[in-house]
Each structure stands twice: as C-alpha cells, then as structure tokens.
C-alpha positions in Angstrom: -55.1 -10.7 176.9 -57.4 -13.1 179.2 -58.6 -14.9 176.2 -54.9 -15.4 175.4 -53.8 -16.2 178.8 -56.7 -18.7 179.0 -55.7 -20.7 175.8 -52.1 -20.6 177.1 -53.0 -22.2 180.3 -55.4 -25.2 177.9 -51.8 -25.5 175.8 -49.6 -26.1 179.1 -52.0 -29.2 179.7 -52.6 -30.5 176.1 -50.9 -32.4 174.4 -51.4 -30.6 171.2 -48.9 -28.2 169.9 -50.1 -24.3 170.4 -48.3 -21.5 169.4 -49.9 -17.9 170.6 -49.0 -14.6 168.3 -50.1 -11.3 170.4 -49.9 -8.3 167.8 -49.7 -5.5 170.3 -47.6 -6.7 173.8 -44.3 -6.1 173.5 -41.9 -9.3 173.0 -40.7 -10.9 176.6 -43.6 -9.4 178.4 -45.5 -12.0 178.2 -43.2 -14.9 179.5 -44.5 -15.7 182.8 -47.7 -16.5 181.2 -46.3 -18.9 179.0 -43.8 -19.7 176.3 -46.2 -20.7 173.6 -46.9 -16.6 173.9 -44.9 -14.6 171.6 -45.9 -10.7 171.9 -44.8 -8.2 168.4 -44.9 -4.8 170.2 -47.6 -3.5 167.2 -45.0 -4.3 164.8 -47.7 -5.5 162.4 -45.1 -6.6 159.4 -43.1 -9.1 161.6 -46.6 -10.2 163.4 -48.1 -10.8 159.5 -44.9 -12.7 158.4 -44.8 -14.7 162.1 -48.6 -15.6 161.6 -48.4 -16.4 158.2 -45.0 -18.9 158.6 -47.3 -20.2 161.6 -50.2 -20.6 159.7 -48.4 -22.5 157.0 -48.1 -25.5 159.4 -50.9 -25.1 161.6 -53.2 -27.4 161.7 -55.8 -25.0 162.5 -55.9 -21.3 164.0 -58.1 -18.9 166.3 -58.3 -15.4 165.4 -58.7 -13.2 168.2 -59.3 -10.1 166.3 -61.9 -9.3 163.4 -59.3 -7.5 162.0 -57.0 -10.3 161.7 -59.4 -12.5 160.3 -57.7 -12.4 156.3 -54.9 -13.3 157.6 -56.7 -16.8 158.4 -58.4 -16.6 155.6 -55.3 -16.6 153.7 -53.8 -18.9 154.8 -56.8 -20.8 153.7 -56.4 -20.4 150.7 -53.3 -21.4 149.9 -53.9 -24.5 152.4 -57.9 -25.8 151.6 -58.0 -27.9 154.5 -57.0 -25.5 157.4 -59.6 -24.4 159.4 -60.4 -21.8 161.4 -62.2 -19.8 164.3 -62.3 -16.3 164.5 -63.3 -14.6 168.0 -65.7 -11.9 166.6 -65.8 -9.2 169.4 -66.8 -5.3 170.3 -67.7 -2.6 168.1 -66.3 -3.3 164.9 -68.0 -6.4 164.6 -71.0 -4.0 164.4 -70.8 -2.8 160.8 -68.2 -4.4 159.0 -66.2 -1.9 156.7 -63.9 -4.2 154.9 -65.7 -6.3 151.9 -62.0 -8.9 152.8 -63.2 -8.8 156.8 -66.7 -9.9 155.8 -65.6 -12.3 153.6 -63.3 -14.2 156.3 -66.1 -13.9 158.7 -68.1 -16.2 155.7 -65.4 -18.5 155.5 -64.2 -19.4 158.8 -65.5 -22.8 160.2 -67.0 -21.1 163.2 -67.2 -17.5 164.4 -67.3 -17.0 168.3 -69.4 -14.0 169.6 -68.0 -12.9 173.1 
C-alpha cells in the first residue's frame, strides 16, 4: 500500500495520466489517498478484466506484484511496444514456481528489487 500511496501522490503532481488498480482493498477505501486508486476487494476476475482494459491503453504499466506480472506480460503481447516494470518483492521472488512468472520477469523492461 505505501508503494501505491507513493505513486498516487507522483500522479497528483504529473502531468501524465496514472491510473492505480489495488487487487486486494476493498473499492472506496482507498479514496482519500487519491482517485487515480481504484481498490477490487480480492475480486481477482473484475481486477484481471480492469487491468487488462487498462493495459490496452496504457502507455506503460508497473506491476507491484510477481504474481501479477503475466498480466503485463500479456498485455505485451498483444501490444509490442508497451513496456513494463515489475516490483519484484519478498519471498516468492525467491524460487519462482510458475515457468509464465519467470518468463514475465524475462520480458519486462526493468525489474525493481525492494
């Protein structure tokens, strides 16, 4: 939540365009942080579709999560020039399980060890 509270706080004072998905806080609860927040209460079909729609005409995206790193590599695929950083992060960064997790990690355009 602090790395998303931190990028919301950069979007309030550039003049990019940035939009902020949080899988697991629940929608609303997030709104004094920011309005570019939009929380999914774990519901990890409407996050996927939310992220994917967003992805579509992002002009790049962070990944906060290992585990949400195919989704950015998806949307990679079907759009070549996206790019993206994924924020690689505690213990399952460790030993990767997932042959599609390892593989985003490989494509991303930069992987950010915290």
């Amino acid at each position: 939540m602090q790395l998303a509270r931190r990028l919301a706080a950069h979007a309030q004072t550039s003049a990019a365009q940035v939009e902020l998905l949080v899988l697991n806080d629940v929608p609303g609860s997030l709104h004094p942080v920011s309005a570019a927040l939009r929380g999914f209460g774990r519901d990890w079909r409407k996050f996927s579709l939310a992220a994917f729609v967003a992805g579509v005409r992002a002009s790049s995206i962070w990944v906060a999560h290992v585990n949400l790193a195919p989704l950015a590599w998806l949307a990679c695929l079907l759009r070549p020039r996206l790019r993206y950083v994924v924020v690689a992060h505690g213990v399952e960064v460790w030993a990767l399980r997932s042959s599609m997790q390892r593989a985003a990690l490989r494509r991303a355009d930069m992987v950010v060890a915290v």
